[in-house]
Every structure is written in C-alpha cells, then in structure tokens.
C-alpha positions in Angstrom: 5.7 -14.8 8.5 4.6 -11.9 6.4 7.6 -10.3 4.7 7.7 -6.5 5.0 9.4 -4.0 2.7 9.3 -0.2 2.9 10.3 1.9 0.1 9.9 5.7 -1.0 8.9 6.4 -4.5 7.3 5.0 -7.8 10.5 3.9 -8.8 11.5 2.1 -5.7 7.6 0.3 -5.9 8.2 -1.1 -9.4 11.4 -2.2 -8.4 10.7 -3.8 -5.5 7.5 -5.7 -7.4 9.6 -7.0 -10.4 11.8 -8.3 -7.7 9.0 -10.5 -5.6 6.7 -10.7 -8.1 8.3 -14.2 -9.2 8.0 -15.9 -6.4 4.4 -17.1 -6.3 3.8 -15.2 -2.9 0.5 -12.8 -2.9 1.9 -9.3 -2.9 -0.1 -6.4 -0.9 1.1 -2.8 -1.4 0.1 0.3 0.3 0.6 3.7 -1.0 0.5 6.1 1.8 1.2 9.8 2.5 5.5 9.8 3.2 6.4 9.2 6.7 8.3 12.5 8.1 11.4 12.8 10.5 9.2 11.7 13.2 7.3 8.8 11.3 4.3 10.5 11.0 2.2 10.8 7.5 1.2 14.1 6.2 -2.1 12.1 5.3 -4.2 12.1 8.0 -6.4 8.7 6.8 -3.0 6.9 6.5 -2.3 7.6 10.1 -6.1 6.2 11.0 -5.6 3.1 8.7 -2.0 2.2 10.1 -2.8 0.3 12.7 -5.7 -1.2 11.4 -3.8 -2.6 8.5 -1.0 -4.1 10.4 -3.9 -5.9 12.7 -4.9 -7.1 9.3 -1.4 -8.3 8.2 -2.1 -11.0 10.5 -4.5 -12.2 8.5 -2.6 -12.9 5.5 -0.9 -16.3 4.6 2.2 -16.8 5.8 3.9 -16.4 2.7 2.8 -13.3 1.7 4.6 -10.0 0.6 3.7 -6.5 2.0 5.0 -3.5 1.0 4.8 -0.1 2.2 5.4 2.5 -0.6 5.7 6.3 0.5 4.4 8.4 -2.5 6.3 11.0 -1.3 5.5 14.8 -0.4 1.7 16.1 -0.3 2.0 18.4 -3.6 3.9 15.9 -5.5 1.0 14.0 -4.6 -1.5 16.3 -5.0 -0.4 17.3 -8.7 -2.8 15.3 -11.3 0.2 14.5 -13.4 1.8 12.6 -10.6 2.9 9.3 -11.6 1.2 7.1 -8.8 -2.3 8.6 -10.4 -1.4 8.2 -14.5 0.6 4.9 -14.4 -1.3 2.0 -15.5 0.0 -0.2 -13.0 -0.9 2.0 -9.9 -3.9 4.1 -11.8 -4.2 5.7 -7.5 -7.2 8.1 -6.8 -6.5 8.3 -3.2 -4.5 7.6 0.1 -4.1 5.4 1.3 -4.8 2.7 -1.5 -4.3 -1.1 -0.6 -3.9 -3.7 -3.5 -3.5 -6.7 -4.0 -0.9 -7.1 -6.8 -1.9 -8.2 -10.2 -5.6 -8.4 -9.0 -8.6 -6.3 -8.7 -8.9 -6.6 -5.0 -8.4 -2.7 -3.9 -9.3 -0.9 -0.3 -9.5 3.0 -0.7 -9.3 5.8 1.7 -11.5 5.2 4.7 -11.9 1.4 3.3 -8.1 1.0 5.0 -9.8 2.3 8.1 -12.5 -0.6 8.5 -10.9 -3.9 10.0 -13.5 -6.3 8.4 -12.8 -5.1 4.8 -8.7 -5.4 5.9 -8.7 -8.8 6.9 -11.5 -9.8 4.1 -8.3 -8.5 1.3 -5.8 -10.3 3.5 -7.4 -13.6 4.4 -9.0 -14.0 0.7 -5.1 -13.9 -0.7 
C-alpha cells in the first residue's frame, strides 16, 4: 500500500525526502497551495487535481512513497524569491507540481487535472 505523508514547508519536504529517500521505494511529491482550517487550498487547480491524483495513487506500485507538501500561504508563494521556485531540488513554476523524485518525470498545473497523464507518472514508477 502506497505510504502517505503530509508536511507543510520546504523544510519539512527535504526532511521528509532524506528520510525515505533510502529505501529504494519510488517517491512522488506534490506541492500544492496550503490546506486552510477547513482543508481547502487557496489554489484553485490543486483543489481540481485532488481527486484526480488520489484516483491515480492507485496506480502506483505498492511500495511507493507519496507525499503531500503544502508550500504554504499564496504570497509566500507568489514572491519570485520563494524557496520552492529557486531551490535546485524543487526549481517549481507552478501549483500544483507532481514529481517523481530524483527523475525528470513532472505533471504541471492543469497536467495534475488529466487522469491519463496521472496514472501514466504513477504506473511508469
């Protein structure tokens, strides 16, 4: 079964990577808008793509790791300089961004939206 992890924060992303990253399992991560009070994204796209990528998660091999990062509010987000855009690592342009870890597979914006190019990431791990 697909482990899930949820975490808030470029920090809490790195972390959480260096932590799984040894275990041979493919690693997926979403960046996506922050959840509020009410679990709702202040990204409108994420909202679309939610349900669409956990249909996908399905899809993926059994030993796979996803996680959910939250890159927080929409003007830290929205600021050039934010870290989730200038880190070599994450190098984002848009939410919500999936990846596959260490790879170049990558699903932009609306791409999260369209279930055939979800499971294609997942199934291809």
């Amino acid at each position: 079964m697909v482990q899930k992890i949820k975490v808030e924060g470029f920090e809490a992303c790195i972390a959480e990577v260096d932590k799984v990253k040894g275990s041979g399992a493919p690693i997926f991560v979403l960046f996506s808008g922050s959840k509020d009070a009410s679990g709702v994204s202040w990204c409108s796209d994420c909202v679309t793509a939610e349900p669409v990528l956990e249909s996908g998660l399905t899809k993926a091999p059994e030993d796979a790791i996803f996680i959910y990062v939250g890159v927080g509010p929409r003007d830290f987000w929205k600021d050039q300089k934010c870290v989730f855009r200038t880190d070599r690592r994450t190098r984002l342009k848009t939410v919500p961004t999936l990846i596959k870890w260490g790879g170049p597979e990558r699903l932009e914006e609306s791409q999260c939206a369209n279930q055939d190019m979800v499971d294609m990431i997942f199934e291809d791990a």
